[in-house]
Legacy VTK file of the C-alpha trace (Angstrom):
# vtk DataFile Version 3.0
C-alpha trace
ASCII
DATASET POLYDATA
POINTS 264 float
24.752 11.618 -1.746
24.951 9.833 -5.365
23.624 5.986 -5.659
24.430 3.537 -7.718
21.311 1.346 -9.016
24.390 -1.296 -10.130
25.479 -1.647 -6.565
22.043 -1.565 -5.358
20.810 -4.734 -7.593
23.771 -7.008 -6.847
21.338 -8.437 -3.817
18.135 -7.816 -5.489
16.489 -10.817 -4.483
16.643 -9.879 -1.132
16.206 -6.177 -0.824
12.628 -6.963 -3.528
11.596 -9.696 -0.662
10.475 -7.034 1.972
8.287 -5.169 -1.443
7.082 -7.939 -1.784
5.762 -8.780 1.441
4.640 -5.293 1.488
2.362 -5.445 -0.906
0.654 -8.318 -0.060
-0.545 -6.230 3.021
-2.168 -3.668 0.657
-6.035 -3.812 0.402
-7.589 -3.627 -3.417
-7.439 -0.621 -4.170
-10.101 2.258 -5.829
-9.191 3.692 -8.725
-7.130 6.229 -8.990
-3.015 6.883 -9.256
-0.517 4.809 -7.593
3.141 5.790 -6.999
6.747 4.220 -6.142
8.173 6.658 -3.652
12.107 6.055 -3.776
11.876 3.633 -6.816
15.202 2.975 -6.724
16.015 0.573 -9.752
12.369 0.105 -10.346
12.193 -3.304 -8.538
9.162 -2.328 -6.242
7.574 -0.479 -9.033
7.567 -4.249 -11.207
5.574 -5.007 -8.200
3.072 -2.415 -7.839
2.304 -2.734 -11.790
1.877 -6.456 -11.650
-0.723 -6.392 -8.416
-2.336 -3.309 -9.834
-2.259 -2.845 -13.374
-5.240 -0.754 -13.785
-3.812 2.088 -11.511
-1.662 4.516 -13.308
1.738 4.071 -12.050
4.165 7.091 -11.491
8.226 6.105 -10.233
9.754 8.992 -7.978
13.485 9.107 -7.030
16.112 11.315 -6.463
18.739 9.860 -7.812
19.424 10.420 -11.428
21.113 6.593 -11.971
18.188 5.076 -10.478
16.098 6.398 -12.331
17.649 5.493 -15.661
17.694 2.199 -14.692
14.147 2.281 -13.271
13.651 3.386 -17.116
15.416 1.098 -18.633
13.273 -1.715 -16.740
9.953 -0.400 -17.379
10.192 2.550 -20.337
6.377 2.210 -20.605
5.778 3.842 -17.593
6.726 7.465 -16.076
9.063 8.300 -13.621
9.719 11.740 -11.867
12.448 13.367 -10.187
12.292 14.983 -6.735
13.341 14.964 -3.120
10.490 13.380 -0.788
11.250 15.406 1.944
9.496 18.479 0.047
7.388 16.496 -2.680
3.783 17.934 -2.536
1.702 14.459 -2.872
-0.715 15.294 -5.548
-4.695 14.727 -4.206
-6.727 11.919 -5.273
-3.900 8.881 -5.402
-5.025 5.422 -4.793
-1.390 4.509 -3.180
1.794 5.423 -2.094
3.873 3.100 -1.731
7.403 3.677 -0.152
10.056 0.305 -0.016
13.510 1.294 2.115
13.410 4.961 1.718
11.795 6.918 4.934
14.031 6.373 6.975
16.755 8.290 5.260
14.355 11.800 6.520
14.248 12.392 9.879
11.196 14.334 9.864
9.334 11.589 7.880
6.418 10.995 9.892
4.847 14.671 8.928
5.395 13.344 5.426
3.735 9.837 6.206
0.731 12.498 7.796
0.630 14.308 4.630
0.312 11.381 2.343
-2.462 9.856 4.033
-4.665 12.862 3.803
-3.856 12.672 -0.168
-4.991 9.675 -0.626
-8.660 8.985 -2.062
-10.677 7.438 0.489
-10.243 3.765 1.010
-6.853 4.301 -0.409
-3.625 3.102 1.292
0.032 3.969 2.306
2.488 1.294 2.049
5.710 1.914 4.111
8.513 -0.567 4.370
12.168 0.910 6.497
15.201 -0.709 7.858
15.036 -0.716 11.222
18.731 -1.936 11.561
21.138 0.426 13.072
21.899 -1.605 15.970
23.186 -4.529 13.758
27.018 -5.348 13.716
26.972 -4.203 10.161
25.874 -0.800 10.764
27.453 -0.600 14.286
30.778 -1.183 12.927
30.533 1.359 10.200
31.067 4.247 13.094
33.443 2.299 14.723
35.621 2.267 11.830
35.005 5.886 10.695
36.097 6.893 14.871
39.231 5.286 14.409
42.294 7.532 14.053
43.139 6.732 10.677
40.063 8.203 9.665
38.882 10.192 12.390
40.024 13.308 11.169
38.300 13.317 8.000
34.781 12.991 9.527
35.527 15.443 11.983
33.693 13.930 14.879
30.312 13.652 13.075
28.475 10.038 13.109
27.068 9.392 9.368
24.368 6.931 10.640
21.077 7.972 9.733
18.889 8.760 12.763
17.379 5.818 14.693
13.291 5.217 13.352
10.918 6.383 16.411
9.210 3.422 18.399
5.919 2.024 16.601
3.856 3.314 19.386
4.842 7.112 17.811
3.674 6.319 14.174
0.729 4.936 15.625
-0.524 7.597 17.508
0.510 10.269 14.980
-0.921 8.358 12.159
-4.723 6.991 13.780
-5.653 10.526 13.341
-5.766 10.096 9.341
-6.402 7.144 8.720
-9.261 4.386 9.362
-6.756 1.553 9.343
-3.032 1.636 11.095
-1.118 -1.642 10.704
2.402 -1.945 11.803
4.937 -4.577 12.137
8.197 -5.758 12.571
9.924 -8.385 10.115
13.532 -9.721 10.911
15.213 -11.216 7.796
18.049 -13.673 8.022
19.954 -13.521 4.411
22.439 -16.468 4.442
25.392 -14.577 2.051
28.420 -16.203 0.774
30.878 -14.633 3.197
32.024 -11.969 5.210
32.585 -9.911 1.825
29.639 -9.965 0.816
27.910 -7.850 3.481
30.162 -5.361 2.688
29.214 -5.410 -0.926
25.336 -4.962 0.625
25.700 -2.460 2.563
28.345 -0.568 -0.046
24.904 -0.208 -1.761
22.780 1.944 0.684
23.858 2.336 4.699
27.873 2.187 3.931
27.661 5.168 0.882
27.331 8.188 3.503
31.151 7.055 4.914
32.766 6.436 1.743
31.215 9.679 0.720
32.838 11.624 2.770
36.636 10.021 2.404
38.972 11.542 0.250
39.193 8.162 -2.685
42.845 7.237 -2.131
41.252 6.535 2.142
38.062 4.619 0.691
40.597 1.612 0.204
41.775 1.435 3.895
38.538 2.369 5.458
37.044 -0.793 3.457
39.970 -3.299 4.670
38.908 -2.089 8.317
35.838 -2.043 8.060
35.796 -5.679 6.395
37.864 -7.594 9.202
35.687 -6.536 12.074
32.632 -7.659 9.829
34.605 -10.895 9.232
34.896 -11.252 12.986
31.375 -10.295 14.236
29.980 -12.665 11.382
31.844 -15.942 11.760
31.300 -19.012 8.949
28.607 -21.928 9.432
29.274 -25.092 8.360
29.320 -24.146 4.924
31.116 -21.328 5.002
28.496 -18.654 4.520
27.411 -15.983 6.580
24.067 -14.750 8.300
22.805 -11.661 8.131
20.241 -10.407 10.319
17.947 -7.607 8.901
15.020 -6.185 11.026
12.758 -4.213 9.175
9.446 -1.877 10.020
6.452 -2.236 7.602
3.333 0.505 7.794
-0.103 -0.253 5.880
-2.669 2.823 6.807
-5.899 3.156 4.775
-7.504 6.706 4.349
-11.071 6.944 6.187
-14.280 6.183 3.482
-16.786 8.613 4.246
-19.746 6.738 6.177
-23.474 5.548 4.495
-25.947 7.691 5.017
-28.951 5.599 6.161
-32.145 6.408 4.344
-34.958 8.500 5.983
LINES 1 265
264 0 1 2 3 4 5 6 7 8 9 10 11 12 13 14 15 16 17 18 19 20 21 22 23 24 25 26 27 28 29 30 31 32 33 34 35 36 37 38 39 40 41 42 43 44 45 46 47 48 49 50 51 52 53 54 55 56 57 58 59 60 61 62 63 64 65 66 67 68 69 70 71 72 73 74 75 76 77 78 79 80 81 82 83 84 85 86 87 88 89 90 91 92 93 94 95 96 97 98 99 100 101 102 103 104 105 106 107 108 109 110 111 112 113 114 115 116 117 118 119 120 121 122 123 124 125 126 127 128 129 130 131 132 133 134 135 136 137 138 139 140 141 142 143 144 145 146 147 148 149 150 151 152 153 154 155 156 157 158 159 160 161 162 163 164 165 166 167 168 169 170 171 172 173 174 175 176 177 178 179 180 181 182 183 184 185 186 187 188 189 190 191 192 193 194 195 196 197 198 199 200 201 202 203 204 205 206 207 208 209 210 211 212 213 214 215 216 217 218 219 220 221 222 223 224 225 226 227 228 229 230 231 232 233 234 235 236 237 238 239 240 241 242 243 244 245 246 247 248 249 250 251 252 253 254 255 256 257 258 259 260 261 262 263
């Protein structure tokens, strides 16, 4: 599936917010490495480098137009590419730190397992993923794609990522690495301009997988219907904009410090 870091930043503002809540949950950190897992655009990685400069700061993303313009944005520092869901965490990092891309990999809590025990101790792992699948705006996407204008060319399959598990799971899978497990839940309410403009969002990141898969001259139609049942289940306040409600799943685990040996 291709991104486009153009798309992505046309809400910037509010997809940086939850980074930046984030990291304010992130303890100082020891030295060592620090990396952007899923830079994107290099938004969350501006963050990391302004609350830690003196960590050395790697960008990793799979996307090859998010990357350029996560190097465009910051062409002092590095950035990699690779695929999380086999990235081998190098040993000895200080943080990493992962805004809005976990929950794209369904197996992601091994990989959550496996960066905590690569962390130095006293070193953390920053996870922020939409926990929004049950919103109109994602709801509807499937809706659209099962009607029968457009059934056919998904062939019965549902394009929604796979629901995140319940907190209680990434806490009892995670306590086992770490000396520190914080979760929490964050519901955002972005007041947009209108009804279009939540498509435009989610064009950017949920909505890609369906337009993906249409042939380009259906893209058009699938849009149009997808864009009056938004209009519907997100009616106009008093000034004409919209609300969008946004739930959204933050993780801060710290690796164990090994413990003072008292003196004979």
């Amino acid at each position: 599936m291709a991104w486009s870091a153009a798309q992505y930043v046309k809400f910037e503002d509010e997809r940086t917010r939850p980074a930046r809540d984030l990291i304010a949950q992130v303890p100082d950190l020891p030295a060592g490495p620090a990396f952007d897992l899923g830079c994107g655009p290099g938004n969350s990685t501006q963050l990391i480098l302004e609350r830690f400069p003196n960590n050395p700061l790697t960008g990793i993303d799979s996307d090859d137009d998010m990357l350029a313009a996560a190097r465009n944005r910051l062409p002092d520092l590095r950035f990699e590419k690779a695929d999380l869901a086999n990235w081998m965490p190098p040993h000895g990092a200080a943080l990493f730190f992962a805004n809005a891309v976990f929950q794209w990999l369904p197996k992601h809590i091994a990989i959550l397992e496996r960066l905590i025990d690569a962390l130095v101790p006293g070193g953390a792992l920053a996870v922020q993923m939409p926990d929004n699948l049950d919103e109109p705006s994602h709801q509807l996407m499937q809706e659209t794609a099962e009607e029968p204008a457009f059934a056919q060319a998904y062939g019965g399959w549902t394009l929604q990522r796979m629901p995140l598990p319940p907190p209680g799971t990434y806490v009892e899978r995670l306590t086992p690495h770490a000396a520190r497990v914080d979760i929490w839940h964050t519901v955002y309410y972005h007041p947009l301009a209108n009804a279009n403009a939540i498509v435009e969002w989610v064009k950017g990141t949920g909505l890609r997988p369906y337009l993906d898969a249409l042939p380009a001259d259906r893209r058009t139609d699938y849009l149009a219907a997808y864009a009056e049942k938004i209009r519907r289940a997100y009616p106009a306040m008093a000034d004409g904009r919209v609300l969008l409600r946004f739930p959204r799943l933050f993780i801060v685990a710290t690796a164990p410090t090994p413990p003072v040996s008292k003196a004979p």
